[in-house]
VMD Tcl script that draws the C-alpha trace (Angstrom):
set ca {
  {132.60 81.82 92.67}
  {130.37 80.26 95.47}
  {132.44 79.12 98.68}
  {129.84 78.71 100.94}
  {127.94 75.14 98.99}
  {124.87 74.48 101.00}
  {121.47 74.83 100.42}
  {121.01 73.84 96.50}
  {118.34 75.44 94.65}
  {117.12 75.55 91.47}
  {114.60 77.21 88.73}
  {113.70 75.73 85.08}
  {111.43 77.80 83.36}
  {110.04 75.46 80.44}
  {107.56 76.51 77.29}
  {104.24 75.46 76.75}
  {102.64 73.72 73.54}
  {101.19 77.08 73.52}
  {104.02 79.59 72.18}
  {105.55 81.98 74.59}
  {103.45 80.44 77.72}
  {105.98 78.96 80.25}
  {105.94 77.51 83.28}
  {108.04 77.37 86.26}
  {109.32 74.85 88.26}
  {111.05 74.94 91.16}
  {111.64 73.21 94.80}
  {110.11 71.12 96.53}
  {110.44 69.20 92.94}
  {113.16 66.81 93.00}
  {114.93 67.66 89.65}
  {118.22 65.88 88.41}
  {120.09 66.69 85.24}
  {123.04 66.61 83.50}
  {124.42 68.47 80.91}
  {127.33 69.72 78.81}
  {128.55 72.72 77.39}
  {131.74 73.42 75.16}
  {133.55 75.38 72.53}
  {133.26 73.17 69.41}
  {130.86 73.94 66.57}
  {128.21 70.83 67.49}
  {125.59 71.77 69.92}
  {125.29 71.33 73.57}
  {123.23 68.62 75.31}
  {120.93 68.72 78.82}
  {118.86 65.79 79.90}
  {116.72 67.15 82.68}
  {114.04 64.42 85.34}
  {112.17 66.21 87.39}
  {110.12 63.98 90.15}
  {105.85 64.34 90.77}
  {104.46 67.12 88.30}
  {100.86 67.31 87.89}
  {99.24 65.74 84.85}
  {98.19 68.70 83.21}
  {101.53 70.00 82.88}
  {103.08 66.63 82.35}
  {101.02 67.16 78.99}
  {101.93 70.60 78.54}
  {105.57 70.17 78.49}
  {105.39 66.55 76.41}
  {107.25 66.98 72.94}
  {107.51 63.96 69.93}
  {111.29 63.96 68.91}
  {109.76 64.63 65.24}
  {108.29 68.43 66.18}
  {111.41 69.08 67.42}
  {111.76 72.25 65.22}
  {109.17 73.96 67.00}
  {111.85 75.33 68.95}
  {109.91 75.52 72.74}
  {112.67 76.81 74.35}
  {114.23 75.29 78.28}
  {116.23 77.49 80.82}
  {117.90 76.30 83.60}
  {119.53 78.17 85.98}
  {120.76 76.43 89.30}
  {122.87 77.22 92.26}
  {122.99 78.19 96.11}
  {120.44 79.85 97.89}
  {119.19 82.50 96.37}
  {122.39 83.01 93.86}
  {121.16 80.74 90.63}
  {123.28 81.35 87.72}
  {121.97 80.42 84.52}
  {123.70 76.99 83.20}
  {121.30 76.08 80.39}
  {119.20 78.15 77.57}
  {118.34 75.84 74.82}
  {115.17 73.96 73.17}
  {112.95 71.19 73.70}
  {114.31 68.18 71.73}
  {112.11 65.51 73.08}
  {110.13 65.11 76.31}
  {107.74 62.58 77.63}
  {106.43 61.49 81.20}
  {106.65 57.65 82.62}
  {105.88 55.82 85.82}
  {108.83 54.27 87.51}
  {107.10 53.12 91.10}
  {104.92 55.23 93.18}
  {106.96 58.18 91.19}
  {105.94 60.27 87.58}
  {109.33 60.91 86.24}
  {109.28 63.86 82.89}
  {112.27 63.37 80.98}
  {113.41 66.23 78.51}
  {115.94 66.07 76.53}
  {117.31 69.22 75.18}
  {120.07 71.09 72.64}
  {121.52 74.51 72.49}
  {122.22 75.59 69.46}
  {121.65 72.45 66.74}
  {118.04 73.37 65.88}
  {118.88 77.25 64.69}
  {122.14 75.66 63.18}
  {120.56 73.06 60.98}
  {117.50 74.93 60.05}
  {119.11 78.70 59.39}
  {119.93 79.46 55.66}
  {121.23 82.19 53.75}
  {118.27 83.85 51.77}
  {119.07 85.58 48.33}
  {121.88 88.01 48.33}
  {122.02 88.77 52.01}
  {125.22 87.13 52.07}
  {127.14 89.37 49.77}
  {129.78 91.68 50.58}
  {131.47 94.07 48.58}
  {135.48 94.56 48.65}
  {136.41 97.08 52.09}
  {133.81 95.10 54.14}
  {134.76 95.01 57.25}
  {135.09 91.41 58.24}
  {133.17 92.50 61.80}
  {130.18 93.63 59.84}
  {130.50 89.95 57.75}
  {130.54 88.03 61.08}
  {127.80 90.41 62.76}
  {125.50 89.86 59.75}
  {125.88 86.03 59.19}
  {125.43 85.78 62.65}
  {122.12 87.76 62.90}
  {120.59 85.12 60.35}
  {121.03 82.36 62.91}
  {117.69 81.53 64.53}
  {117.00 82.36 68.21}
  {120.27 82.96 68.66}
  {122.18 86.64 69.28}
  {126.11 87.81 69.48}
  {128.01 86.89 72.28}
  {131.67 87.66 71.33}
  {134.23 87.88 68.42}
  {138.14 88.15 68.85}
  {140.12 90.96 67.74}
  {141.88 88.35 65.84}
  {138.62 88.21 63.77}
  {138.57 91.45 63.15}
  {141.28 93.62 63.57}
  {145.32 92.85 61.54}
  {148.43 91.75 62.31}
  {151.80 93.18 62.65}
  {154.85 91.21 61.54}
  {155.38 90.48 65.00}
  {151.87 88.67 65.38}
  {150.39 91.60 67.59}
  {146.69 93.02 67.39}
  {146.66 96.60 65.69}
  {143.80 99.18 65.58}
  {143.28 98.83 61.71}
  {140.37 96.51 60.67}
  {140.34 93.50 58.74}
  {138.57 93.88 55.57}
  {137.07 91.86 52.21}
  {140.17 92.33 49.51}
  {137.41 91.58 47.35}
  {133.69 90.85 47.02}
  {132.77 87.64 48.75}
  {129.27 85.89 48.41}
  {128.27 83.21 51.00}
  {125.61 80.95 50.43}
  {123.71 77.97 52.37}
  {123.74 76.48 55.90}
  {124.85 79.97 58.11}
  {126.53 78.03 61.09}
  {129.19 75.92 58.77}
  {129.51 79.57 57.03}
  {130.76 80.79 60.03}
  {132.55 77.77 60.74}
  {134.54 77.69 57.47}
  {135.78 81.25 57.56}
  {136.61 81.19 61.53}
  {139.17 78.13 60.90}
  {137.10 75.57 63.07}
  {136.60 78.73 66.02}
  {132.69 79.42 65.82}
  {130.54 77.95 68.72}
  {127.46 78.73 70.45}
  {126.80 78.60 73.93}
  {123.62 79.40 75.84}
  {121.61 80.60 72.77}
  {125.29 83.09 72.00}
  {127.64 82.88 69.44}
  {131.39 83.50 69.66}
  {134.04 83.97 67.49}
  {137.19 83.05 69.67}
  {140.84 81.61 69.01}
  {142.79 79.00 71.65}
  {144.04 82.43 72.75}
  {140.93 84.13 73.12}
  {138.95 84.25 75.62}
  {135.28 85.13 77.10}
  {135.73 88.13 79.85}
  {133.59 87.95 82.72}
  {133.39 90.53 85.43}
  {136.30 90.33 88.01}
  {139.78 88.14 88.25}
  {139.71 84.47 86.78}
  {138.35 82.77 89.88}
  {141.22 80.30 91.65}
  {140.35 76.95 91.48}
  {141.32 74.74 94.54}
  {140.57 73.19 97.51}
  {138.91 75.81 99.21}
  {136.74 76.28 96.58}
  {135.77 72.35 95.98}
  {137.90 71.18 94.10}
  {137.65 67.38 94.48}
  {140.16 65.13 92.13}
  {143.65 65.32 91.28}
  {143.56 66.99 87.77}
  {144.35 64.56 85.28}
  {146.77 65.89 82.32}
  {146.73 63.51 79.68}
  {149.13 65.15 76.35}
  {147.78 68.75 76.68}
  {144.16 67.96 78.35}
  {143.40 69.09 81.76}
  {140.76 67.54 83.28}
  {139.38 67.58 87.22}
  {135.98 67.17 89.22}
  {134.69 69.96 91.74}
  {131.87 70.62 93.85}
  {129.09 72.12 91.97}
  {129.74 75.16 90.27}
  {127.36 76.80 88.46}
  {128.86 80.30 88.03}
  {131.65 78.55 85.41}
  {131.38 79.57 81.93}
  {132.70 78.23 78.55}
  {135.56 79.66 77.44}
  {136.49 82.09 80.41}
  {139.70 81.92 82.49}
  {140.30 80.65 85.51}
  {143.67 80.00 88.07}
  {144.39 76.06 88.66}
  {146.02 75.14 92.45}
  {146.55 71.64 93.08}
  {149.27 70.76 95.88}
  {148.67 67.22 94.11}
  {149.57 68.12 90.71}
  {152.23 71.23 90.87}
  {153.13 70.57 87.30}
  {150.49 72.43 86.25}
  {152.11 75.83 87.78}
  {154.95 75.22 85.81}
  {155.02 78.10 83.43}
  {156.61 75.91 80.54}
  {153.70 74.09 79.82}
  {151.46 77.54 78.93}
  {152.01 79.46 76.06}
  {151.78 82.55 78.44}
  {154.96 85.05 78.09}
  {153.28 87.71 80.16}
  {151.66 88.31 83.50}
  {151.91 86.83 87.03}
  {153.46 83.80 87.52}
  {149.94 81.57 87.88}
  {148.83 79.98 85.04}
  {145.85 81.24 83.18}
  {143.37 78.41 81.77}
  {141.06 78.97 79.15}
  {137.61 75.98 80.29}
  {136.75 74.26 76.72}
  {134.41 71.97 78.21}
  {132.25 72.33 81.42}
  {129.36 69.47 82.86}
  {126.93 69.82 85.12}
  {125.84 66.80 87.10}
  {123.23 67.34 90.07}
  {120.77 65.97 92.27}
  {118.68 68.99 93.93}
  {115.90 67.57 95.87}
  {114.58 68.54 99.73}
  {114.44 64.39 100.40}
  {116.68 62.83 98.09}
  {120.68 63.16 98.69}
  {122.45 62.92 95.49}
  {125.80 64.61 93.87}
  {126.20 67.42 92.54}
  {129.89 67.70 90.60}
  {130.96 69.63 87.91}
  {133.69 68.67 85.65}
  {136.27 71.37 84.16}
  {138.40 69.88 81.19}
  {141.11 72.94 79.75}
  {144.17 72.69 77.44}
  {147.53 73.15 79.25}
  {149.03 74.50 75.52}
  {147.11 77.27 73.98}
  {146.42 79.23 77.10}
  {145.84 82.87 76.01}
  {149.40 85.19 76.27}
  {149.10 87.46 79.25}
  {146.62 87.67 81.75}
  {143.10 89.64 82.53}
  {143.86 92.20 85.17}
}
mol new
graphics top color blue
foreach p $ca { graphics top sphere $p radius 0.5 }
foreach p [lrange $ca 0 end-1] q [lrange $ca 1 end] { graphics top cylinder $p $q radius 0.2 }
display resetview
């Protein structure tokens, strides 16, 4: 996690009406977006201005919100210095260019996730399985029929049994019996996850409440020191707070909450975790991105962190 905040940078590599031409755009172009990224099944949203490009490529990247399913795809990555993680990977949905003073604002408005969702389908038999299946190979397959869109992560939950006592085992979950799946793939995969399929950054997970996305090292501490900026608000069982721009944050991972102004949220009773160090462990279900990077314009830059207090996963990464 970044500690040291200064210096915002930024890259956003953007397709051309000509397929698999892009071009890149970086500083001293003032660029401001916002965007949002979460664990439910609809898709995630970016609206990105950036300040001053040329007319020819004002043209270039121009889309009508009716071609939207030519799929010219928009990556984002932002951060400090040279360190620019990537916070967006998703299509074109609309984009246009408008005067607003001396200034040539392009607006593009883009989705992660709905266009290979609405238009991926099920062709023929490719969705049958015989009984013994294993229920990884049924995920892995469906999702290799969703457009421009690869594996990220499945639970063991997803694939492996139970015991009586609710704990993962080695043995794989399989088909009792031959099982044929047919239309839209996405609500597919929705259906037989129980409401736990999402995709994020152009991957798809399979992941419970108690699941969670490993990334490399600890869950990072959230606090002070590291920018956070509100008092996190817990309303029923959502978390919610405000930081300094973090772009290193992903969906779904863990991470340590330490608010002198909210100690509550230490208290072990209100996480489902029976196991580990006394810190709680939060699984992020929601992330935005709001930023201003710009060499002559000050602006914000906040991201805001929303977690469930219940439902964190039992025990902790090591």
């Amino acid at each position: 996690m970044s500690q040291n905040k200064f210096g915002r940078n930024y890259q956003l590599r953007v397709e051309s009406t000509q397929k698999d031409t892009f071009f890149d755009i970086t500083l001293p172009k003032t660029i401001e977006f916002s965007l949002t990224r979460h664990t439910l099944g609809s898709s995630n949203n970016c609206n990105i201005r950036v300040t001053n490009l040329g007319q020819k490529l004002r043209d270039n990247i121009r889309q009508d919100w009716s071609t939207f399913a030519a799929l010219r795809r928009v990556q984002l990555n932002a951060g400090y210095g040279d360190n620019l993680p990537l916070i967006f990977s998703g299509f074109i949905q609309q984009a246009w260019s408008y005067r607003e003073g001396v200034d040539f604002i392009t607006n593009i408005d883009c989705n992660d996730g709905a266009v290979p969702a609405a238009l991926s389908v099920i062709q023929g038999n490719e969705g049958t399985f015989p009984a013994g299946t294993p229920m990884k190979t049924v995920y892995e397959t469906l999702i290799s029929f969703l457009d421009a869109t690869s594996l990220g992560l499945i639970g063991d939950s997803f694939i492996y049994t139970k015991d009586i006592n609710g704990n993962i085992t080695g043995n794989l979950q399989v088909l009792q019996k031959s099982k044929s799946y047919v239309g839209n793939v996405m609500q597919n995969l929705i259906n037989i996850s129980g409401q736990s399929f999402f995709i994020d950054n152009g991957l798809a997970y399979v992941l419970t409440n108690k699941e969670w996305n490993k990334v490399q090292g600890k869950a990072p501490i959230i606090s002070v020191d590291s920018g956070l900026l509100s008092t996190p608000l817990l309303e029923i069982q959502t978390v919610t707070f405000d930081m300094i721009f973090e772009p290193s944050l992903k969906v779904g991972q863990l991470i340590q909450l330490q608010s002198e102004l909210s100690p509550q949220l230490s208290n072990a009773s209100l996480n489902a975790s029976q196991t580990g160090p006394s810190d709680n462990y939060y699984k992020i279900t929601s992330l935005r991105h709001k930023a201003t990077i710009s060499p002559a314009v000050c602006g914000d830059a906040i991201t805001n962190v929303e977690f469930y207090a219940v439902n964190s996963p039992i025990g902790a990464p090591t």
